[in-house]
MDTraj code that builds the backbone (N, CA, C; nanometers):
import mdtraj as md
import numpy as np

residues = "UNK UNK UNK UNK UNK UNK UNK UNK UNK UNK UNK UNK UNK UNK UNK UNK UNK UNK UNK UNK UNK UNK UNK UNK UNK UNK UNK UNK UNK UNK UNK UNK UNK UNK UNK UNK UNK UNK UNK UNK UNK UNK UNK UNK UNK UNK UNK UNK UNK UNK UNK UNK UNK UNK UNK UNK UNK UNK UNK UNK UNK UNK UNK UNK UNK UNK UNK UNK UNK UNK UNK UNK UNK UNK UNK UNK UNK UNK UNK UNK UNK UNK UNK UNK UNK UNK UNK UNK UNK UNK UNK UNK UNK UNK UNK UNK UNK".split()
xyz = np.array([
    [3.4505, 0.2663, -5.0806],
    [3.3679, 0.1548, -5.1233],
    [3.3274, 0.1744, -5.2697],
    [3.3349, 0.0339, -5.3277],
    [3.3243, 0.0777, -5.4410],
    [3.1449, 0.0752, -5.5212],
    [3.1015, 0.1227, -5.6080],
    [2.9634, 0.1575, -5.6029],
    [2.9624, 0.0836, -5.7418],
    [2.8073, -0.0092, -5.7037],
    [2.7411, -0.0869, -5.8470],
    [2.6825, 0.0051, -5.9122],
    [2.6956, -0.0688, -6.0502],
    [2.6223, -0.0177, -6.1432],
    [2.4604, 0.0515, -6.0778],
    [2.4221, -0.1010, -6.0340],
    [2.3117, -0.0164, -5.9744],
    [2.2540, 0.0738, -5.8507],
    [2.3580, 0.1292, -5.7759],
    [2.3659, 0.2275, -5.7057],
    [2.3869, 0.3482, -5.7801],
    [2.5046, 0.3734, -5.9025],
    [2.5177, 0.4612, -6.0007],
    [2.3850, 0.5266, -6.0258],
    [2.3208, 0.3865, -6.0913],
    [2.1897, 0.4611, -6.1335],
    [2.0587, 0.5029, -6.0842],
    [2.0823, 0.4693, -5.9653],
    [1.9620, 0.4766, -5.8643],
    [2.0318, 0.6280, -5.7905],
    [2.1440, 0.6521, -5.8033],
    [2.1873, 0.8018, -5.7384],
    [2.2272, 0.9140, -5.8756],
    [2.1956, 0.8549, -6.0209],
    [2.1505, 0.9419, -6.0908],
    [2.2964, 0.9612, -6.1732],
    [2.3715, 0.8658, -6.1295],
    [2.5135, 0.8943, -6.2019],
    [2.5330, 0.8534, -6.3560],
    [2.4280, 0.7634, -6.3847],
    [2.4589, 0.7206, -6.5220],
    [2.4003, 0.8174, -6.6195],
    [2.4140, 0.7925, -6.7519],
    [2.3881, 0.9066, -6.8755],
    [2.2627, 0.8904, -6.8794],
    [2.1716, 1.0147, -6.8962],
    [2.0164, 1.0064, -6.8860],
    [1.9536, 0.9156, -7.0025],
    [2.0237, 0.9174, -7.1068],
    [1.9678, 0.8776, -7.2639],
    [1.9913, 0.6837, -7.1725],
    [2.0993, 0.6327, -7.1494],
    [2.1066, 0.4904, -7.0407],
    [1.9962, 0.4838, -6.9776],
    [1.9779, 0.5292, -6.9043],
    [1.8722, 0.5431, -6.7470],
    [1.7421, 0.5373, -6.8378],
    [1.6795, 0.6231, -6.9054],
    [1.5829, 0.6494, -6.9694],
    [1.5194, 0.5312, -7.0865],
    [1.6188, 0.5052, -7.1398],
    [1.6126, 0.3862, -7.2334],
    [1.6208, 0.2716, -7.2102],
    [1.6750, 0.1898, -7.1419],
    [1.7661, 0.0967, -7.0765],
    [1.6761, 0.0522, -6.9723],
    [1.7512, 0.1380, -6.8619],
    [1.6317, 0.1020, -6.7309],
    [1.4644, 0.1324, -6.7005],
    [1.4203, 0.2385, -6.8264],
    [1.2919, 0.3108, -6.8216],
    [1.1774, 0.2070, -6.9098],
    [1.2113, 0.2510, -7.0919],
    [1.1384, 0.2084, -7.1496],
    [1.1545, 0.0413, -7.1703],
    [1.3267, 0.0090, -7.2174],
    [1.3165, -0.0984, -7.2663],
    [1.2923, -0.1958, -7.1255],
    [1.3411, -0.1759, -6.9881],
    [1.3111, -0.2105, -6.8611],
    [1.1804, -0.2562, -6.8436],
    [1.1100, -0.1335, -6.8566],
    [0.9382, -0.1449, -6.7994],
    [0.8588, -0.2124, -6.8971],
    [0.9252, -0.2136, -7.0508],
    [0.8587, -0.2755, -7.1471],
    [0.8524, -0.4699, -7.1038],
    [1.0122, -0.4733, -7.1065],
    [1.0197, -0.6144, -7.0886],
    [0.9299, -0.6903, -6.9233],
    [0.9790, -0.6198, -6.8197],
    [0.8715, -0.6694, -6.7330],
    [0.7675, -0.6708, -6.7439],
    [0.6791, -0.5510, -6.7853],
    [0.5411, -0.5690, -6.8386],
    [0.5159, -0.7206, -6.8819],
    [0.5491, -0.7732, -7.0008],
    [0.4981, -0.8437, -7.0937],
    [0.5822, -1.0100, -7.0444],
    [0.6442, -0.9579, -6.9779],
    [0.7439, -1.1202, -6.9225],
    [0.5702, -1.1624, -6.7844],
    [0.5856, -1.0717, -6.7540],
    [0.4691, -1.1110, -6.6064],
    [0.3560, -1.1116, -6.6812],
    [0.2915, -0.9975, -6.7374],
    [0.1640, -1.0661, -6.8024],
    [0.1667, -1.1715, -6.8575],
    [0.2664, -1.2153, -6.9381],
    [0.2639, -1.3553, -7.0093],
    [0.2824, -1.4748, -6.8923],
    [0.3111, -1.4422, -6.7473],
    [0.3105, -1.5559, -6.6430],
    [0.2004, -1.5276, -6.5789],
    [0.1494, -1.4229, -6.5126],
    [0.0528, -1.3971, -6.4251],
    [-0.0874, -1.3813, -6.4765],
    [-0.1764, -1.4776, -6.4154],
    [-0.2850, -1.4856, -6.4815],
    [-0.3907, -1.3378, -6.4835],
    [-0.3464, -1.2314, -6.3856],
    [-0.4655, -1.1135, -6.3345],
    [-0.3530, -1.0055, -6.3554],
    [-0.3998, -0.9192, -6.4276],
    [-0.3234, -0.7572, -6.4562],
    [-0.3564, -0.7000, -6.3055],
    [-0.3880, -0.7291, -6.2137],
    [-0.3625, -0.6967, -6.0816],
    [-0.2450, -0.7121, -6.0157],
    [-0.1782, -0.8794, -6.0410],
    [-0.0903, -0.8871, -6.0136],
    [0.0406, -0.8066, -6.1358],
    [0.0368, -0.8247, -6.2006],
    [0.1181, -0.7926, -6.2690],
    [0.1547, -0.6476, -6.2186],
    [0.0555, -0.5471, -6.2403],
    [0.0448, -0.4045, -6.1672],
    [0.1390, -0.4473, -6.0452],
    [0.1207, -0.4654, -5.9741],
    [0.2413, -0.4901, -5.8306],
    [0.2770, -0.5605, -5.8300],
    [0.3470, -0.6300, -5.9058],
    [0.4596, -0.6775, -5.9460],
    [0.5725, -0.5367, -6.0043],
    [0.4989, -0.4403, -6.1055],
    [0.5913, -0.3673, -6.2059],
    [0.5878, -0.2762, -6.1198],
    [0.5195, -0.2329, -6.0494],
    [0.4944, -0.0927, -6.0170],
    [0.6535, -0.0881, -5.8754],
    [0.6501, -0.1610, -5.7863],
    [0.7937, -0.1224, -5.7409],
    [0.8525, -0.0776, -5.8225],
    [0.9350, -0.1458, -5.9139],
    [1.0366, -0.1740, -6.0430],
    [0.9823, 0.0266, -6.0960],
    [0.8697, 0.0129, -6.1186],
    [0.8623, 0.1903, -6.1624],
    [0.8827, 0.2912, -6.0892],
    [0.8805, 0.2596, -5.9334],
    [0.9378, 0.3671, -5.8760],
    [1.0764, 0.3823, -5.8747],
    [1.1558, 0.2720, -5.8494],
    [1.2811, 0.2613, -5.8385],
    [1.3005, 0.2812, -5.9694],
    [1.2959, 0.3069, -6.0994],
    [1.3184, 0.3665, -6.2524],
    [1.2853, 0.5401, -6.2175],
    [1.1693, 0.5500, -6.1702],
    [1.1515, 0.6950, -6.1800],
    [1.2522, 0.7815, -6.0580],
    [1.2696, 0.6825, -5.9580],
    [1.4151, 0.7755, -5.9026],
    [1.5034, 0.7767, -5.9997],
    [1.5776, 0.6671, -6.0457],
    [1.6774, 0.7119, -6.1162],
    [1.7219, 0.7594, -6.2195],
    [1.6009, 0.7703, -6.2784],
    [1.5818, 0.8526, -6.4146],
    [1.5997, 1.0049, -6.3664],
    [1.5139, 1.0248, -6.2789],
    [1.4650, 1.1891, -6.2064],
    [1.6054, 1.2106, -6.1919],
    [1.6726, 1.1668, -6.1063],
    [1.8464, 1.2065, -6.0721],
    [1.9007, 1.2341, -6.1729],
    [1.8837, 1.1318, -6.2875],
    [1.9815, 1.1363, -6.4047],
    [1.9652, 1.2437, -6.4877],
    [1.8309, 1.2808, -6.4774],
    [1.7637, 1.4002, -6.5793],
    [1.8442, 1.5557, -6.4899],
    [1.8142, 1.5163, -6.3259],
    [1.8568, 1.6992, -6.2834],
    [2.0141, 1.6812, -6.3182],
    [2.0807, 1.5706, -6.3016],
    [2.2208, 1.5700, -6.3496],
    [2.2666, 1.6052, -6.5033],
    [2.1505, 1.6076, -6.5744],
    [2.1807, 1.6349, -6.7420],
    [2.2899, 1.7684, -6.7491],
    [2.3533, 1.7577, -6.8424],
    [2.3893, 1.8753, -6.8776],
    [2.4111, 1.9232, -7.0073],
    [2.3167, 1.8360, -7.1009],
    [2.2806, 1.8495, -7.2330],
    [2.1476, 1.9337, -7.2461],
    [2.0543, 1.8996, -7.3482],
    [1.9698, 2.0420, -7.3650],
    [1.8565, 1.9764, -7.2669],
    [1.8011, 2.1092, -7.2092],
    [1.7138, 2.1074, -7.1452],
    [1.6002, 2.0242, -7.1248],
    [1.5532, 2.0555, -7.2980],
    [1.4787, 1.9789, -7.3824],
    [1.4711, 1.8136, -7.3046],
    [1.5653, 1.7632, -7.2824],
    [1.5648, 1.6251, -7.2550],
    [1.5293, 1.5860, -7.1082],
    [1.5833, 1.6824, -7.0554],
    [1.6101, 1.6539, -6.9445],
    [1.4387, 1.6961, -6.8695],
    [1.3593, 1.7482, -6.9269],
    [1.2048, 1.7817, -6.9093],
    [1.0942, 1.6543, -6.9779],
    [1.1754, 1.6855, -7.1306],
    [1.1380, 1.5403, -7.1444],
    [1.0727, 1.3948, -7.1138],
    [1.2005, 1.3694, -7.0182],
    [1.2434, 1.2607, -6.9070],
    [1.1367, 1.3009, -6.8490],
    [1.1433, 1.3688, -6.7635],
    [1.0551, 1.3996, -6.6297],
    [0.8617, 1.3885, -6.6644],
    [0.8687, 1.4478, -6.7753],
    [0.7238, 1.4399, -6.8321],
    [0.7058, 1.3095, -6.8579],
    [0.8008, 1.2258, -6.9070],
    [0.7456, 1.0482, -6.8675],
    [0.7499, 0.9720, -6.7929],
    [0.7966, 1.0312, -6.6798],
    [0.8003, 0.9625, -6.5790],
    [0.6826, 0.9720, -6.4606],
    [0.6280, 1.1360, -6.5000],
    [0.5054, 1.1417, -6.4373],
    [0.3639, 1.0955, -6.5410],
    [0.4056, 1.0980, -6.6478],
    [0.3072, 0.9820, -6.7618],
    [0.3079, 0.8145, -6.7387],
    [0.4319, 0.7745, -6.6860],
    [0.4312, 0.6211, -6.6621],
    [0.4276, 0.5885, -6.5046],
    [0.3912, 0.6945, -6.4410],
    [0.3497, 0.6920, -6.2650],
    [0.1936, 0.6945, -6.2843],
    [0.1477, 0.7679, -6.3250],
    [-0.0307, 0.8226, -6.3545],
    [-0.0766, 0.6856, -6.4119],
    [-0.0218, 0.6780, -6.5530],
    [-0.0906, 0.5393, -6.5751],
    [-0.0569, 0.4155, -6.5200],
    [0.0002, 0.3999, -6.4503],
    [0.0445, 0.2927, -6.3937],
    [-0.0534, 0.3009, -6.2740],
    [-0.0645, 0.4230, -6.1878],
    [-0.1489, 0.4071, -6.0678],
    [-0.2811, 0.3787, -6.1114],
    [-0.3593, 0.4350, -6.2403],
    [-0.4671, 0.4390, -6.2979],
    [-0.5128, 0.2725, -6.2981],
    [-0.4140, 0.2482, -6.4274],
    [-0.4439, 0.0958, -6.4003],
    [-0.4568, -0.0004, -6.3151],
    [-0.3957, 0.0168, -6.1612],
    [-0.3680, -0.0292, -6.0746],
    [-0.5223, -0.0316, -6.0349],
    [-0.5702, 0.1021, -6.0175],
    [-0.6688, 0.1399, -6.0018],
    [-0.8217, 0.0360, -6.0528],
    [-0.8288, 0.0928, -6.1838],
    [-0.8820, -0.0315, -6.2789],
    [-0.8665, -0.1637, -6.2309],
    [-0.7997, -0.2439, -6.2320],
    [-0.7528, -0.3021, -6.2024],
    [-0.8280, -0.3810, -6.0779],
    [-0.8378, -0.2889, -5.9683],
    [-0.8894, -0.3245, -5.8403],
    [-1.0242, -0.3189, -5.8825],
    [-1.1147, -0.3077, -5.9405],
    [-1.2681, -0.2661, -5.9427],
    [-1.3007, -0.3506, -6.0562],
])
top = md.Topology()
chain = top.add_chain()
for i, resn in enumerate(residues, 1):
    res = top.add_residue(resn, chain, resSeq=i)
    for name in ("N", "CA", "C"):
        top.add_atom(name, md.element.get_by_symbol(name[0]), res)
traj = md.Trajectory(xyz[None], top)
């Protein structure tokens, strides 16, 4: 069977610098600001993105233990992904109160 793009990257097969850039920042950037600019409450918006960030932080995480460039990156990765999980729950948080 043949496997989508987005199975690739959700099982960590694509190039981390892709995954990271692509599906991470420029990804989470553009939903952010597409839904806040529709949704009237950063509540919704928060769950709205926040699926979309877990399913990024799997496939980033895969793509990063799959690195086989410098280390450096591949820790990197991982340190923003538990930086854009924290604040994301934070706000969520906020958010509710």
């Amino acid at each position: 069977m043949k496997k989508t793009f987005l199975n690739k990257f959700i099982e960590g097969k694509l190039s981390l610098a892709f995954s990271f850039w692509i599906f991470g920042f420029i990804g989470l950037a553009v939903l952010s600001v597409v839904t806040a600019l529709i949704l009237p409450s950063m509540l919704l918006v928060r769950l709205i993105v926040y699926p979309y960030l877990i399913y990024i932080s799997l496939g980033i995480w895969r793509s990063s233990n799959n690195y086989k460039g410098l280390k450096v990156f591949s820790i990197l990765a991982k340190i923003m992904i538990v930086i854009w999980n924290i604040s994301q729950l934070l706000g969520l948080i906020a958010a509710l109160s």
